[in-house]
C-alpha positions, 0 to 999 in steps of 0.5 A, a space after each residue: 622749943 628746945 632738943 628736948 622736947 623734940 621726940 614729944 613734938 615728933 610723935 605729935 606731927 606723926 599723930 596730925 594729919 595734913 602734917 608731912 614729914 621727911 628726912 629733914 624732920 629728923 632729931 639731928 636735922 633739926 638740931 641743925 635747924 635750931 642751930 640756924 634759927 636759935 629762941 624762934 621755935 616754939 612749943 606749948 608743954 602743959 604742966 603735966 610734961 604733955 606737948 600739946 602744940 608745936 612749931 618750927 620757925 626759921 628766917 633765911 634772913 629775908 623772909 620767915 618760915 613756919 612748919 608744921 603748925 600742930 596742936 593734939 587733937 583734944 586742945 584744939 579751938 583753945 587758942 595754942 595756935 595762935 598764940 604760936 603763930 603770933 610769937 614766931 611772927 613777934 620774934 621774926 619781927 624783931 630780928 627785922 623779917 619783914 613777912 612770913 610763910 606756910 606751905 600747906 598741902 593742897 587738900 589740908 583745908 583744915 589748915 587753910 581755913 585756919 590760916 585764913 581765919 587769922 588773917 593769912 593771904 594765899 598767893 595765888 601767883 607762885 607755885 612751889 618746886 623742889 629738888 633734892 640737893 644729893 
């Protein structure tokens, strides 16, 4: 994924639901973001320009980060996906991230299904806590 593709990659996460935007999803913010995580972001762009399935992929040099898994809801169950995912995880694997994780919203049971499916575990001994830093 590149700067460029990133208004297509927006509108595509506003059009799926289950996928949750902030500020931090701003053009600028994940610029920053890519700056940070440079080459592990991936996006499928078939070739008539569409964007039709989207990921952010960071590491905090420990642990690897997916957001916003998406694919336009008339290129689902092709396999886009999954050839993401495995991308990112090849990518993390190579920089020596050793694991990787999702958050997802609690009622988005499409997505937890398709984690499952590919093979994901849910940890049932964490929760998430968050705080804004301003």
């Amino acid at each position: 994924m590149a700067l460029i593709d990133v208004p297509d990659v927006l509108a595509l996460w506003r059009a799926t639901p289950g996928i949750g935007l902030s500020d931090a999803d701003s053009a600028p913010a994940i610029a920053n973001f890519f700056s940070r995580n440079p080459d592990l972001s991936l996006v499928v762009v078939l070739p008539s320009g569409e964007v039709v399935a989207a990921v952010l992929c960071g590491h905090d040099g420990r642990r690897g980060f997916l957001y916003h898994l998406a694919v336009a809801e008339g290129h689902r169950r092709q396999g886009f996906a999954r050839l993401l995912v495995q991308g990112c995880l090849e990518r993390l694997a190579r920089l020596g991230v050793e694991k990787c994780s999702v958050h997802l919203f609690d009622d988005n049971e499409e997505g937890r299904a398709f984690w499952l499916h590919n093979g994901w575990s849910e940890r049932g001994d964490l929760r998430v806590l968050q705080m804004p830093t301003g």
